[in-house]
C-alpha positions as CSV (number, residue, x, y, z in Angstrom):
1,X,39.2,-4.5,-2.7
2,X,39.4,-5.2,0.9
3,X,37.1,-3.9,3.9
4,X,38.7,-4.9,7.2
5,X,36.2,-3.9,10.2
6,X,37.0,-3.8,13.8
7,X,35.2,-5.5,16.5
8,X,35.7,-7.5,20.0
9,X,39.4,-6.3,18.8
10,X,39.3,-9.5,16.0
11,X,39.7,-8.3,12.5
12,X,37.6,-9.2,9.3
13,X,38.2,-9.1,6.0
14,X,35.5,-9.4,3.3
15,X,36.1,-9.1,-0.5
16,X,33.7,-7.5,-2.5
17,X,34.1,-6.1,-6.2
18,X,32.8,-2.4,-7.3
19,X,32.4,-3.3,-10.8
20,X,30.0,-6.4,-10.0
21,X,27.0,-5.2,-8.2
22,X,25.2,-7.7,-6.0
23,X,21.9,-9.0,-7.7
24,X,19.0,-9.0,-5.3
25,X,17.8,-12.3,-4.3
26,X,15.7,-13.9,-7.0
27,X,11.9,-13.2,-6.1
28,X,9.5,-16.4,-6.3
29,X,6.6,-15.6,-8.6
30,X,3.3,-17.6,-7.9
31,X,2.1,-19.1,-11.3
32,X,-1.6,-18.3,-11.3
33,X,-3.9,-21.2,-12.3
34,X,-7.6,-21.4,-12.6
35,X,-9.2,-23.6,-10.9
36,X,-9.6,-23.6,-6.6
37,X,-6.2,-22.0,-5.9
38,X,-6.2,-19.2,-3.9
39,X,-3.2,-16.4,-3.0
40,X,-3.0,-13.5,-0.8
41,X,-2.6,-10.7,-2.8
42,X,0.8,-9.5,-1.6
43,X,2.1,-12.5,-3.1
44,X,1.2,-11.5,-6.4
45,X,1.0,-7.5,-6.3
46,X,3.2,-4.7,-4.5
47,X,0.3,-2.6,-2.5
48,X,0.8,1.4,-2.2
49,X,-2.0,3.6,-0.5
50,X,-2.0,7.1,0.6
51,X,-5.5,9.4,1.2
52,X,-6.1,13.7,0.7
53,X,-9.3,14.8,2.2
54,X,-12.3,12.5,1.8
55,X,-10.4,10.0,-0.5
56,X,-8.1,7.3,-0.7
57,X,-5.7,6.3,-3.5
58,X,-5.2,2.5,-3.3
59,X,-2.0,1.2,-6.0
60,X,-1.3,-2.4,-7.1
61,X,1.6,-3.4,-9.0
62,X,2.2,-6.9,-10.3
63,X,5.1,-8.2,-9.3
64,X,5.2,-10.0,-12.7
65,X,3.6,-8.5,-15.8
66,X,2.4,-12.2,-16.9
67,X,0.2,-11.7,-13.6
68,X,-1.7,-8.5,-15.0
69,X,-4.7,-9.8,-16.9
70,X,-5.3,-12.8,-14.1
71,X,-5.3,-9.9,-11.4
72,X,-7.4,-7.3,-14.2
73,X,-9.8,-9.8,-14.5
74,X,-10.4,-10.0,-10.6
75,X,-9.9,-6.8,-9.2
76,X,-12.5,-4.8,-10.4
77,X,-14.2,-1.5,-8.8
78,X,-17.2,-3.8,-7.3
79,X,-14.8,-6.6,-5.8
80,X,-12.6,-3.4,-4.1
81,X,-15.9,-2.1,-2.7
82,X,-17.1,-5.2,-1.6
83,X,-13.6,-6.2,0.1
84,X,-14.2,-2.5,1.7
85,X,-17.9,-2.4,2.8
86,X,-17.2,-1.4,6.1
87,X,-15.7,2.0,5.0
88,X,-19.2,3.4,4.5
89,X,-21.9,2.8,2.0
90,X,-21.4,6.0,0.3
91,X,-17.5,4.6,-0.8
92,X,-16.6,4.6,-4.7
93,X,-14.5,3.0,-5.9
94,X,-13.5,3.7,-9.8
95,X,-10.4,1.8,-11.5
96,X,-8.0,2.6,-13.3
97,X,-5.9,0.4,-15.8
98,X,-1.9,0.6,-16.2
99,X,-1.1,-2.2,-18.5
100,X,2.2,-0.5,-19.8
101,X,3.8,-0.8,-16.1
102,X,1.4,-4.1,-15.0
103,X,-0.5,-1.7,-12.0
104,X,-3.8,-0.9,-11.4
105,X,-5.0,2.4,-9.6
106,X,-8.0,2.4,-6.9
107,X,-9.8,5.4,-6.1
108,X,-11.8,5.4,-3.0
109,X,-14.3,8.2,-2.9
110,X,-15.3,9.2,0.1
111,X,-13.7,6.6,2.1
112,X,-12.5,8.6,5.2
113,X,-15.8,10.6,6.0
């Protein structure tokens, strides 16, 4: 199939096939490493968050499952509250463990006072 678009009165064609879907660009994967390495976590995790009343809900998804027990062993209910001191020192945070989808779920107990 053809698309012809119109603009600056110049026409251009581009080719493109309906039965072959375009692939999304190949995503880099850092391969953790013990030792002094250090990555920001968005490099290794998708981050959700969303709050209802005095709590927060904080999910992390690996962007590769062969990340999971790396990230399981260092995000742990006392890191998260340490990373987020300054939300109070009445916060909780308890974890919860996804292993069959590689994601971990925060909640932040009071967290929004």
């Amino acid at each position: 199939a053809v698309v012809s678009t119109q603009s600056t009165g110049k026409s251009t064609n581009t080719e493109f096939s309906p039965t072959q879907p375009q692939s999304p660009p190949e995503e880099t994967i850092p391969v953790v490493s013990e030792g002094n390495q250090s990555y920001r976590l968005e490099e290794l995790a998708y981050l959700r968050s969303g709050d209802k009343g005095n709590s927060a809900n904080l999910g992390i998804i690996c962007r590769d499952k062969s990340l999971y027990s790396a990230l399981d062993a260092r995000l742990t209910s006392a890191a998260v509250k340490d990373y987020l001191h300054h939300l109070g020192e009445d916060l909780e945070v308890t974890k919860y463990n996804l292993p069959g989808v590689g994601a971990f779920n925060f909640v932040l107990d009071n967290a929004l006072g």
